[in-house]
C-alpha positions as CSV (number, residue, x, y, z in Angstrom):
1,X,0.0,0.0,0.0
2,X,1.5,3.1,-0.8
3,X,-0.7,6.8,0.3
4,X,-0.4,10.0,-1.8
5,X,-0.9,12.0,1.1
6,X,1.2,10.4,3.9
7,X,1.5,13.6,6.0
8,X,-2.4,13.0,7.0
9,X,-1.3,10.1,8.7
10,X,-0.2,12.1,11.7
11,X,-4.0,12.6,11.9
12,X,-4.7,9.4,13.5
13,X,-3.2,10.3,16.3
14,X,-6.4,12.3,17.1
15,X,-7.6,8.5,18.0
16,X,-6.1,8.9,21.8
17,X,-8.3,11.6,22.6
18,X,-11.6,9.6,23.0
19,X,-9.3,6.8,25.5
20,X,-8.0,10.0,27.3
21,X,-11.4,11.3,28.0
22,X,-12.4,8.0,28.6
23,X,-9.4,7.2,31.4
24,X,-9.5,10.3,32.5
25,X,-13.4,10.6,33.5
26,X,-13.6,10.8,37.6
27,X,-16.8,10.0,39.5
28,X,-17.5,12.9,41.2
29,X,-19.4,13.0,45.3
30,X,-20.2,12.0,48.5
31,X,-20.8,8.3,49.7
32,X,-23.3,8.8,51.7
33,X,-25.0,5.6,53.8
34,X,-28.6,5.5,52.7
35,X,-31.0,2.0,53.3
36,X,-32.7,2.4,50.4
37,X,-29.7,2.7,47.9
38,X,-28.9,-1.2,48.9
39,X,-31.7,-1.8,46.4
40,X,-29.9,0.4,43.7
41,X,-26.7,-0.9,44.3
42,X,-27.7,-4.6,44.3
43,X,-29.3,-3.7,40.9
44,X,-26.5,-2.0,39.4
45,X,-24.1,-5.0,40.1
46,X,-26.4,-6.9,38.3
47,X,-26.0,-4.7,34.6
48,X,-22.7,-3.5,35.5
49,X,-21.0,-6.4,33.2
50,X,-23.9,-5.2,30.4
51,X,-22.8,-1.6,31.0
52,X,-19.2,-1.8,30.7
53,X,-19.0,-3.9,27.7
54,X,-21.5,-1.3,25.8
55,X,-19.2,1.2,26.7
56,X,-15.4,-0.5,25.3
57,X,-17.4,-1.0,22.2
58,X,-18.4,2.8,22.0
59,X,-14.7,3.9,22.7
60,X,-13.5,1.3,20.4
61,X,-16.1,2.8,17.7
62,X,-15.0,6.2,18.4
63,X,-11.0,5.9,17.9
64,X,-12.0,3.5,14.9
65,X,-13.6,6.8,13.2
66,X,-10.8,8.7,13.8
67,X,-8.1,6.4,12.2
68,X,-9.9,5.8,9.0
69,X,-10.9,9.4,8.8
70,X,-7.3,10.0,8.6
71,X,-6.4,6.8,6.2
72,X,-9.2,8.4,3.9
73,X,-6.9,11.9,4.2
74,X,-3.9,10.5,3.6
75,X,-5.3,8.8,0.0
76,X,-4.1,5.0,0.1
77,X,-3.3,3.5,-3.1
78,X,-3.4,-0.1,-3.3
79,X,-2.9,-1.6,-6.8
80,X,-2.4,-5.4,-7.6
81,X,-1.1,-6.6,-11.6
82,X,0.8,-9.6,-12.5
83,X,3.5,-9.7,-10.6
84,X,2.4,-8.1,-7.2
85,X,3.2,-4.9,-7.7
86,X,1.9,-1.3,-8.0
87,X,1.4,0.9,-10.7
88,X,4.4,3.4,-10.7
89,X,5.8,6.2,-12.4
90,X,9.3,5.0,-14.4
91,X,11.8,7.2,-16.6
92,X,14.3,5.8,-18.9
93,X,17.0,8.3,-19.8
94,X,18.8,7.3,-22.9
95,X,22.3,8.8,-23.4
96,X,22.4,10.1,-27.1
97,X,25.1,12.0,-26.9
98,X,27.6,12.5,-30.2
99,X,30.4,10.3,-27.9
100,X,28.0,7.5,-28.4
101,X,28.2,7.1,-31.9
102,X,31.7,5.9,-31.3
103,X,32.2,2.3,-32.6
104,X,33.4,-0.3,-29.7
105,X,34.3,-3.9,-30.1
106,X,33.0,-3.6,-33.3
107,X,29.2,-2.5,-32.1
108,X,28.4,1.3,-32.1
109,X,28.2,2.5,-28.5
110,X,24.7,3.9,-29.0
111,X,23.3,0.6,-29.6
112,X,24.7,-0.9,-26.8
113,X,23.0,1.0,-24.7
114,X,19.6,1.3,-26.5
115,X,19.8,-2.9,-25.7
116,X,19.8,-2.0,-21.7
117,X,17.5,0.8,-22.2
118,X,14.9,-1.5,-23.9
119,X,15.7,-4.3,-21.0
120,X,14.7,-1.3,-18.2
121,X,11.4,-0.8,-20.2
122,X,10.4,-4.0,-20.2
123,X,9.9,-4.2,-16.5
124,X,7.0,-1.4,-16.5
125,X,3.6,-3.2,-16.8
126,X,0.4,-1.6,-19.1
127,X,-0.8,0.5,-15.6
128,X,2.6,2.3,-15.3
129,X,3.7,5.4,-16.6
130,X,6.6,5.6,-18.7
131,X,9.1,8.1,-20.2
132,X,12.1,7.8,-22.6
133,X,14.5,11.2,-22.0
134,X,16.8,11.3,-24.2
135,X,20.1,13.7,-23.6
136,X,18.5,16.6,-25.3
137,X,16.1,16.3,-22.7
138,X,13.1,15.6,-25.4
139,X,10.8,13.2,-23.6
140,X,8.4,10.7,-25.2
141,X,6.0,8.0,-24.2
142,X,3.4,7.9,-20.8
143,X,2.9,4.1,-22.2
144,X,5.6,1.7,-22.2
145,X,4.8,0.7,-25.8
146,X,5.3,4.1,-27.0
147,X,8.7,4.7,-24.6
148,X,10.1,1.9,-26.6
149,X,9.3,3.0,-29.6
150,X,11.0,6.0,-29.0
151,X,14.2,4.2,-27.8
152,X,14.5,2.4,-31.0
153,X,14.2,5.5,-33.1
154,X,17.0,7.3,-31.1
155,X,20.2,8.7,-32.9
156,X,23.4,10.4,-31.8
157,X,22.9,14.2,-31.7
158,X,25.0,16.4,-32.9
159,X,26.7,17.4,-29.8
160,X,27.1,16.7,-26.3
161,X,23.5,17.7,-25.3
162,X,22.5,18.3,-21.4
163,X,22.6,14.8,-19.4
164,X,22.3,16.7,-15.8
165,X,19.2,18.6,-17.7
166,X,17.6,15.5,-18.9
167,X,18.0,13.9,-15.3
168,X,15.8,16.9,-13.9
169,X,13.7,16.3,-16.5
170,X,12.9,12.7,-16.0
171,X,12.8,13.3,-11.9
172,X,10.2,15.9,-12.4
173,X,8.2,13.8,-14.6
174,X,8.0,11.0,-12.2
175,X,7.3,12.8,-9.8
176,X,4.2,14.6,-11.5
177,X,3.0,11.5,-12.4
178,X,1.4,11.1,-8.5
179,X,2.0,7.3,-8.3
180,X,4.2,7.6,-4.9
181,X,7.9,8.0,-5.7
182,X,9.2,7.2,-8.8
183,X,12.2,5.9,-10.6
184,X,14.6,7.0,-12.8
185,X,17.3,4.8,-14.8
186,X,19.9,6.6,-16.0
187,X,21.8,4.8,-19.4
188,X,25.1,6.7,-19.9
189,X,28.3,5.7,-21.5
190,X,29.6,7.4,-18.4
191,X,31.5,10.0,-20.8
192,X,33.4,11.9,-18.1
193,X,32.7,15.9,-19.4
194,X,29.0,15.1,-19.9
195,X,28.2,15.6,-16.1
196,X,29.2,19.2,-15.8
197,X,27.0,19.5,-12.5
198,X,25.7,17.7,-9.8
199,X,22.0,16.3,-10.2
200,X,19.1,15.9,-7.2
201,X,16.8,13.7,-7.4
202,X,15.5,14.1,-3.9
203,X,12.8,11.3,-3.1
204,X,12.9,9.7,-6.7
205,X,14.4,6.3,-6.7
206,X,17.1,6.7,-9.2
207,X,20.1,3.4,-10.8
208,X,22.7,4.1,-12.9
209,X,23.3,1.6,-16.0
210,X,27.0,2.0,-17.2
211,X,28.2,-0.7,-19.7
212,X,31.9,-0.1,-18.5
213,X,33.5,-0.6,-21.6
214,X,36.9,1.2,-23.0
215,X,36.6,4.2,-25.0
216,X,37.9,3.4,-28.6
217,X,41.3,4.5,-29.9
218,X,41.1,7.6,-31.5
219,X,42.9,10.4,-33.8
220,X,40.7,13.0,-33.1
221,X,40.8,17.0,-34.5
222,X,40.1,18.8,-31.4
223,X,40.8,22.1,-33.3
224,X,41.2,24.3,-36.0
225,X,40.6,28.0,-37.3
226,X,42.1,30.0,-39.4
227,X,44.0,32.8,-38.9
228,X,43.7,35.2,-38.7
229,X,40.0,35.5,-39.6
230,X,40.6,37.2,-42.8
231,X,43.8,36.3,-45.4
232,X,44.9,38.9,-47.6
233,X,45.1,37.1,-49.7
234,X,47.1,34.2,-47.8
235,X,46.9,33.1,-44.1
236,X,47.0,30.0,-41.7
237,X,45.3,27.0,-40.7
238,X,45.9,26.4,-36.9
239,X,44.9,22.9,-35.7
240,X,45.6,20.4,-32.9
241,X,45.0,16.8,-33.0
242,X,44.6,13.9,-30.8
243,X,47.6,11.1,-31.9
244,X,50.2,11.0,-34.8
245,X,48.6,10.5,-37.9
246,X,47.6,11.7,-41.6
247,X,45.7,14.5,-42.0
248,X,44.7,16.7,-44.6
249,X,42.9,20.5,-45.0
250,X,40.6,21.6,-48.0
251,X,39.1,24.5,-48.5
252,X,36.0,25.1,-50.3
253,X,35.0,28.3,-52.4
254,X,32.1,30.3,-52.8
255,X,30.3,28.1,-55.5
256,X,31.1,24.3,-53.2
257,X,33.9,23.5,-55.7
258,X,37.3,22.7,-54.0
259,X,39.3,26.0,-53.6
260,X,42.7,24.8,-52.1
261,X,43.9,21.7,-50.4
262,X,47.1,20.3,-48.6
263,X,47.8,17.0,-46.8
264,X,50.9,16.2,-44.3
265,X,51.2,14.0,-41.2
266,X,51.0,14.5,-37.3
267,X,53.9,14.0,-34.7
268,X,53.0,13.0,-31.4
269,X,52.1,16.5,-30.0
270,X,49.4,16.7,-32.6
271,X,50.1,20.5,-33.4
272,X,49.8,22.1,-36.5
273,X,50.1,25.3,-38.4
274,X,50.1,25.5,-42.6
275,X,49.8,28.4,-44.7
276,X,47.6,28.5,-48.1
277,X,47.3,31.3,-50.7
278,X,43.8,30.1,-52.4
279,X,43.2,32.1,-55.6
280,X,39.0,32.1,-54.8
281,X,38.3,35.2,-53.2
282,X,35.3,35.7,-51.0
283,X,34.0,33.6,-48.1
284,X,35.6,29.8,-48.2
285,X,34.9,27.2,-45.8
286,X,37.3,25.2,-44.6
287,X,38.2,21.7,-42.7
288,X,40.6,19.7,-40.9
289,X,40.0,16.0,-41.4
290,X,41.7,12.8,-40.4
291,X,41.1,9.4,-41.9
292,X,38.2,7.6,-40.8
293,X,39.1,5.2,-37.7
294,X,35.9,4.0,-34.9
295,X,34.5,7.4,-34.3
296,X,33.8,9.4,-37.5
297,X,32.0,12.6,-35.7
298,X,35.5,13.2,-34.5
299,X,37.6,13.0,-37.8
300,X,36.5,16.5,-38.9
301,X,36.9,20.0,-37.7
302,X,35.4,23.2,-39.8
303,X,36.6,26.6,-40.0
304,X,35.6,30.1,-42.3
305,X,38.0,32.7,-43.8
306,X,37.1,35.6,-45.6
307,X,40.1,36.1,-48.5
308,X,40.0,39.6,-49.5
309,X,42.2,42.8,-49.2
310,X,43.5,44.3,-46.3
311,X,41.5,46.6,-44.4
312,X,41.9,49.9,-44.5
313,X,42.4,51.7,-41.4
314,X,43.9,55.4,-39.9
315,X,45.7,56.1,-36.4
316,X,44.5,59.4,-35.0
317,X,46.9,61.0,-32.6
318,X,44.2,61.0,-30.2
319,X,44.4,57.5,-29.3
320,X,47.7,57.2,-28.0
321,X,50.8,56.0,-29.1
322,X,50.8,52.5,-28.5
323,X,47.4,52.6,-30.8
324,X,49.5,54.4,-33.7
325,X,52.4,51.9,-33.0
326,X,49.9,48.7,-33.5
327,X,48.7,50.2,-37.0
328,X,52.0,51.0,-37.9
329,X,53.2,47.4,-37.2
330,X,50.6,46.1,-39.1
331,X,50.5,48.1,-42.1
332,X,55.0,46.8,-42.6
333,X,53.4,43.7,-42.4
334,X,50.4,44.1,-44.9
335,X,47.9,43.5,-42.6
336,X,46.4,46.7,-43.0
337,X,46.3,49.4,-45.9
338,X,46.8,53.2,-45.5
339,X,44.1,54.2,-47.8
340,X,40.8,52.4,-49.0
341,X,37.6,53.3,-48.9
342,X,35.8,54.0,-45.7
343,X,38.8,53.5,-43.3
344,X,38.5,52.4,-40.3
345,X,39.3,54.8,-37.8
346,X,41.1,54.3,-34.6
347,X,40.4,57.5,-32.3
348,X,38.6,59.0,-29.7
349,X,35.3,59.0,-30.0
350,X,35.7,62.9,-30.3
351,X,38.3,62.6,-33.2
352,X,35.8,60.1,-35.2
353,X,33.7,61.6,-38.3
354,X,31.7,58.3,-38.9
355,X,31.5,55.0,-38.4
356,X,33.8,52.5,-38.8
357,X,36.1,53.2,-35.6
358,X,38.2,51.3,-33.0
359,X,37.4,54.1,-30.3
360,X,39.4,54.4,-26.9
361,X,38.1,56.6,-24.0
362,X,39.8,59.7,-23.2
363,X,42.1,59.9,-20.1
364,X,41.8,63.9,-20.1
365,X,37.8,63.9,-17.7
366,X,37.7,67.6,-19.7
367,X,37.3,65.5,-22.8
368,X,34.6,63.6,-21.9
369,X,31.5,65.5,-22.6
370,X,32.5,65.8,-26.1
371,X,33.2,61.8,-26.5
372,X,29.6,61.7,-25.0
373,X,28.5,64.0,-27.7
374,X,30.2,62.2,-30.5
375,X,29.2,58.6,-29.5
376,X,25.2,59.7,-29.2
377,X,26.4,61.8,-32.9
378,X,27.7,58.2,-34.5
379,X,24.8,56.6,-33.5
380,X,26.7,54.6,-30.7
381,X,24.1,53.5,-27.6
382,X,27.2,54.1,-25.5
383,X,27.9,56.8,-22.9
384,X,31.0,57.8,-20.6
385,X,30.1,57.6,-16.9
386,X,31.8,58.5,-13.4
387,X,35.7,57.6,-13.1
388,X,36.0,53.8,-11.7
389,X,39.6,53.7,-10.0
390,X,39.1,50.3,-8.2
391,X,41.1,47.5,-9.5
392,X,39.5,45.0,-11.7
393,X,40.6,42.3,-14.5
394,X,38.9,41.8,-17.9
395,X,39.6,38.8,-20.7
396,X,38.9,40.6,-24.4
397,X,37.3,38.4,-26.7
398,X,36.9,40.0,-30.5
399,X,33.2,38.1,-31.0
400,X,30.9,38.0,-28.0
401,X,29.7,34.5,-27.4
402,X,32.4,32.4,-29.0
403,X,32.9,28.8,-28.4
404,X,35.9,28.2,-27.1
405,X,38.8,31.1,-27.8
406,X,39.1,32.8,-31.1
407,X,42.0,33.8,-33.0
408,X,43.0,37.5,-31.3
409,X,41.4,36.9,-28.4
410,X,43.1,38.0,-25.3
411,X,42.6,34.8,-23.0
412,X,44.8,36.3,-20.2
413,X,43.4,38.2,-17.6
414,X,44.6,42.2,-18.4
415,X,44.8,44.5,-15.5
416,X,42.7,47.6,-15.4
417,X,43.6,50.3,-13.2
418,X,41.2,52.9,-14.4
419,X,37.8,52.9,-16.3
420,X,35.0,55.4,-17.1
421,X,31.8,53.1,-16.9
422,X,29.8,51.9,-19.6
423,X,26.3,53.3,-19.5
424,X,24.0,52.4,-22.4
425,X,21.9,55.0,-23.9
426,X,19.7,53.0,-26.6
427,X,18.2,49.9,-27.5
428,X,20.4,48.9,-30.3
429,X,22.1,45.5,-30.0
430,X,25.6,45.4,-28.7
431,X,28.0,42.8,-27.6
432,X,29.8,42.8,-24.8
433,X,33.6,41.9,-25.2
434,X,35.2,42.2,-21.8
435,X,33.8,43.1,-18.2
436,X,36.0,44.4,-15.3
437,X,33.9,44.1,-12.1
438,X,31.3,42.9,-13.2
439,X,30.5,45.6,-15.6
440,X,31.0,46.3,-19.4
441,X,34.5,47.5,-20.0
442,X,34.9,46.6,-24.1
443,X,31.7,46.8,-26.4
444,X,31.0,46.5,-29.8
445,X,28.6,46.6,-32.2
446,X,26.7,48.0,-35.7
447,X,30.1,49.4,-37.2
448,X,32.4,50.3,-33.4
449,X,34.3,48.8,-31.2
450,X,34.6,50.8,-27.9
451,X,37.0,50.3,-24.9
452,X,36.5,52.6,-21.8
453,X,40.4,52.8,-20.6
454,X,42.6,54.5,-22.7
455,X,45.1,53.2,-24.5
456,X,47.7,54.2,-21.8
457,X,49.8,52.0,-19.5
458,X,48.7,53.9,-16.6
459,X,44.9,53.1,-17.1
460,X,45.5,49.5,-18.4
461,X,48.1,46.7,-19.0
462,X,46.7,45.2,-22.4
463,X,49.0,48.4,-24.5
464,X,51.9,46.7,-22.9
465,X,50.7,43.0,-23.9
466,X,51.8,40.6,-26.5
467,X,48.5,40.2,-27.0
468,X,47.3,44.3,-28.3
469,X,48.6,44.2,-31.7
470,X,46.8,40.7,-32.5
471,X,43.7,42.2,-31.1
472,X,43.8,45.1,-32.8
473,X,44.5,43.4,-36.1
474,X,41.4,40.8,-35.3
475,X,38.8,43.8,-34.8
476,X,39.8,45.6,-37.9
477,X,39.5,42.6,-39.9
478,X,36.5,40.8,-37.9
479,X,34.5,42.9,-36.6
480,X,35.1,46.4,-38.9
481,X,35.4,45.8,-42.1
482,X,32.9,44.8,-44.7
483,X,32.7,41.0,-45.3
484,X,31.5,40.2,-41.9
485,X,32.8,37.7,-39.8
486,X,32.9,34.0,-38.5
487,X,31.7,32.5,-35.4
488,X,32.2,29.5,-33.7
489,X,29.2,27.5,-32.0
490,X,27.7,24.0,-31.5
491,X,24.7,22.2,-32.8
492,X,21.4,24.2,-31.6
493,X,23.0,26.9,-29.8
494,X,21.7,30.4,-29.6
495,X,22.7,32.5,-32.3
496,X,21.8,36.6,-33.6
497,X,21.8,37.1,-37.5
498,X,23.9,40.1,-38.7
499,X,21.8,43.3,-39.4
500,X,20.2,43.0,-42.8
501,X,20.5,39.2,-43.1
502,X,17.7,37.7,-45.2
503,X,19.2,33.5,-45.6
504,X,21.4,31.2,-44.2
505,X,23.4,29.2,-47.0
506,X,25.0,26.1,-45.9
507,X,26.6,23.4,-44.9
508,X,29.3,24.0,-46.8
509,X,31.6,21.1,-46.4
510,X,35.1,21.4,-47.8
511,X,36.1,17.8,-46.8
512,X,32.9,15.9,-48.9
513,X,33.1,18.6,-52.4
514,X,30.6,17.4,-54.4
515,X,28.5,14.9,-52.3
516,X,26.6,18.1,-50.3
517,X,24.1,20.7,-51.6
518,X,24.1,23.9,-50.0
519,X,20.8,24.5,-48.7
520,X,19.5,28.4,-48.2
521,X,16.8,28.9,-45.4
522,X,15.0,32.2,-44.9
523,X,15.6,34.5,-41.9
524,X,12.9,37.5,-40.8
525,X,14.4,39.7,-39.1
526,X,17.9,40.1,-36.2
527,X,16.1,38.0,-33.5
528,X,17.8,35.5,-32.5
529,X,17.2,31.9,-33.4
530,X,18.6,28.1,-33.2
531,X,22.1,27.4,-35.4
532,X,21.8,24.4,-37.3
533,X,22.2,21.2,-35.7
534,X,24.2,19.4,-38.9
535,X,28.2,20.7,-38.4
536,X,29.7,22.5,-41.3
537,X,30.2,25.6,-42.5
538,X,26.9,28.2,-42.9
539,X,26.9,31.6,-44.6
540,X,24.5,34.4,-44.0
541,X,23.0,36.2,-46.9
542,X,21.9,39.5,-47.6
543,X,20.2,40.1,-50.9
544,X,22.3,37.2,-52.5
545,X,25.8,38.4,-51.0
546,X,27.5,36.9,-48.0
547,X,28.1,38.8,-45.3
548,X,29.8,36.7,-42.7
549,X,29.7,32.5,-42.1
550,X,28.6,30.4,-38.8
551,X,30.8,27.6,-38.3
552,X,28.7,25.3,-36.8
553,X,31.2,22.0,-34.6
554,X,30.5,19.9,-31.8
555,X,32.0,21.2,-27.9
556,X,35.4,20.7,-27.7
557,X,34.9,18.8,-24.4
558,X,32.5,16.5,-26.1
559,X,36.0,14.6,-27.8
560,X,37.2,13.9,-24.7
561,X,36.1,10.2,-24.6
562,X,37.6,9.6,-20.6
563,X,34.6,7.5,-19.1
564,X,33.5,6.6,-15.6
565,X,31.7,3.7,-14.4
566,X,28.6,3.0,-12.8
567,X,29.7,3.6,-9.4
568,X,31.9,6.9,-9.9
569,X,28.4,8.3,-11.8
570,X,26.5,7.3,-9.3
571,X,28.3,9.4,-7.1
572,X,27.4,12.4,-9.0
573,X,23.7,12.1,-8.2
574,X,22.2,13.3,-4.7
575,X,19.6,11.3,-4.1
576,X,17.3,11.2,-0.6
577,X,15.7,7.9,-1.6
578,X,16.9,5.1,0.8
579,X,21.0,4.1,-0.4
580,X,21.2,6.6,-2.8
581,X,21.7,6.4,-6.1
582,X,22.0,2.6,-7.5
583,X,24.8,1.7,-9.8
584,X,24.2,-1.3,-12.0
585,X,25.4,-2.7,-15.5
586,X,22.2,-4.3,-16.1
587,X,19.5,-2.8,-17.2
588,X,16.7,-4.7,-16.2
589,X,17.6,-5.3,-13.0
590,X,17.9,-2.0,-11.9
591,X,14.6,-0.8,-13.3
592,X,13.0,-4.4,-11.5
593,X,15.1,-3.0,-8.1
594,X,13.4,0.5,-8.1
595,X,9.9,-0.4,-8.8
596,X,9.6,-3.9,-6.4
């Protein structure tokens, strides 16, 4: 018997009062010697026996009321199928992952454990409820039938999906599903990076099914971009690979036809760095591929470079001379051009006529009303605020949101010293590159980039860092110039269009030329919407021109193919059902020893 409302039970303790009262009750007066009572007396020995019995069956009639009065509060549930047992509430999470498409022993990992999810189904009978989570945290089923339906018809995703997410989700559904406490089996591959958190599962019963078996060897590409973002007309392809090996990098042009290629081999350290001078010109897309070995999702990495001239950009004065220094250093070494149309300019805000600019706050507070005035001039939804001298760090990225680090981005912390703060004035979208405190210290957006130190060693450390002139050289050609620019992400994460975008073109696949249409889907409007789950390489589209590419890979930490077992992952799950959580290799027996 299980009840749905067990905290009534505490009502039946209400049953003592009546055998209080009744213990309690005192006969009250004076015995008093009276002939005449010798009659009553006699008389009442004679019913007494009657008398008492009638009233032990009224006291045992009274607490009797009172305890099932409280059973009917606390809602029993007694259910009886074949085999004894109560109708419960059962969810089946299904580890999907992209690490499960690896090939082990010669049986893909995925099936492997689609086999002990199926076994864990098969212990719910027709009256239970029953779910199939898979590590996207989709759920299907409420029958068994249709839960193993859905188990069947499970593929790898994309990426590494959200396994601590699709716990909760399973938890909560069995515990909606107001059959008692439920249960939860967890199938995993025990992939080591997928369980970035801890997960509660409070009262739920919960087992962990781990197969224990060894990752596969594998020559994985763990990275590659190119570099920087925009060749002029040549540039590099950075990579780094798991194991010695062949590999090979092709680049595709604007109309899918190969554009460039070169092949070499791996030394143990796995690092690479090439250099390529395609003759396309325009937006190519790009890959790093290794032959196929156990896990294919791994063999291939995707990049984007925009192969056009340099971009044109002009020091002011008034932005210091470590600024002027950085354009000088990259104009000896054709990064940048002198002249060109619409120069980028790298300034005060004051010292800016229009848009493009690389715009550094003032150090001179008498120059900060006019920087105000020219940033709400240029159309910037930036202002200058009060003078922050409190000590803070900031890492400066060149594209907000970002998987991983991108070429010119500065991944050491930088001292700041002194900062005006960052006070928006508009609606417009912006990005924010770098915070120091907590608040925005480098922001970009529509045409600007804005810092709010100086470039001046005495504001900030990044002038006197390795890392300036790189960053510099990134933001002109990324994030200034026309052409657009390329941004890392995985399968189905959150993405914003570039103003004016109208399609995304893609996947462009350098390493399969020929055996992949490019496919162009409409976009309405900047809001931001879902990147394609199929990696490769995407370019947005406005009015039939490409205006920047979305690389589209799976997490970095999803290659990692470390595993733990059954009892290490149980260990990640805090559980207040009695022992825990359960860690099992079978699945049927740990779905038959949470619901007996």
């Amino acid at each position: 018997m299980q009840f749905l409302a067990p905290l009534w039970l505490a009502l039946a303790g209400a049953a003592a009062v009546p055998l209080l009262l009744h213990l309690l009750r005192r006969r009250a007066g004076v015995r008093v010697a009276f002939p005449a009572a010798r009659y009553l007396a006699r008389a009442e020995q004679q019913q007494s026996a009657r008398v008492r019995l009638r009233h032990w069956l009224l006291l045992a009639l009274r607490v009797l009321a009172v305890v099932l009065v409280a059973l009917a509060a606390a809602r029993p549930l007694v259910g009886v199928r074949a085999g004894g047992r109560a109708p419960a509430a059962l969810a089946v999470v299904l580890d999907n992952s992209l690490s499960t498409a690896a090939v082990a022993g010669g049986q893909p990992v995925l099936d492997v454990l689609r086999a002990r999810a199926l076994a864990a189904l098969a212990e719910a009978g027709p009256r239970d409820r029953v779910w199939l989570v898979t590590a996207d945290g989709q759920a299907a089923g409420a029958t068994a039938e249709a839960a193993r339906a859905a188990a069947v018809a499970a593929q790898p995703l994309a990426g590494a999906g959200q396994l601590p997410a699709a716990v909760d989700r399973a938890v909560a559904l069995t515990r909606g599903a107001g059959f008692g406490p439920g249960a939860v089996v967890v199938v995993t591959d025990g992939q080591a990076t997928a369980w970035t958190r801890p997960v509660r599962a409070g009262g739920v019963r919960l087992a962990v099914v781990a197969p224990g078996t060894a990752p596969p060897a594998d020559q994985a590409v763990l990275d590659a971009a190119a570099v920087p973002g925009r060749w002029s007309p040549a540039g590099d392809v950075v990579g780094r690979l798991r194991g010695a090996g062949p590999w090979r990098v092709a680049l595709a042009g604007l109309d899918g036809a190969l554009a460039g290629e070169i092949r070499g081999t791996a030394d143990a350290a796995g690092q690479l760095r090439v250099t390529l001078r395609p003759d396309a010109r325009g937006w190519l897309a790009g890959a790093l591929v290794t032959p196929p070995d156990e896990w294919r999702a791994s063999d291939v990495r995707h990049f984007a470079s925009l192969v056009a001239e340099p971009p044109a950009a002009v020091a002011d004065p008034s932005a210091g001379p470590f600024a002027g220094a950085a354009i000088a250093s990259l104009a000896a070494s054709g990064r940048v051009r002198a002249a060109g149309p619409s120069p980028v300019r790298v300034s005060e805000p004051s010292a800016a006529a229009r848009l493009p600019a690389l715009l550094f706050a003032p150090a001179d507070g008498a120059r900060l009303g006019p920087a105000n005035q020219a940033l709400a001039r240029l159309g910037v939804p930036w202002r200058f605020g009060a003078l922050v001298t409190a000590p803070a760090r900031a890492r400066l990225r060149v594209i907000d949101g970002a998987a991983g680090p991108a070429p010119g981005d500065s991944t050491a912390p930088i001292d700041v010293a002194r900062r005006w703060r960052l006070e928006r004035t508009g609606p417009a979208l912006a990005d924010t590159l770098a915070e120091a405190g907590g608040e925005p210290w480098a922001v970009a957006g529509e045409g600007y980039v804005l810092l709010a130190s100086p470039a001046d060693p005495a504001w900030t450390a990044f002038p006197l860092r390795a890392a300036f002139v790189p960053w510099v050289d990134a933001v002109l050609a990324r994030r200034l110039t026309s052409g657009g620019r390329a941004e890392h992400v995985a399968p189905g994460a959150t993405v914003r269009p570039p103003a004016g975008t109208d399609a995304l073109v893609g996947p462009v696949l350098a390493d399969q030329v020929g055996r992949a249409a490019a496919v162009a889907v409409p976009v309405a409007g900047p809001a931001e919407r879902a990147a394609p789950d199929r990696p490769g390489v995407y370019f947005w589209q406005r009015a039939g021109v490409r205006i920047g590419a979305l690389v589209v890979d799976p997490e970095p930490a999803e290659l990692a193919l470390a595993r733990l077992d059954a009892v290490a992952l149980a260990t990640r799950v805090q559980a207040d059902a009695p022992r825990g959580a359960r860690a099992a290799t079978d699945g049927a027996a740990a779905a038959r020893s949470l619901l007996d």
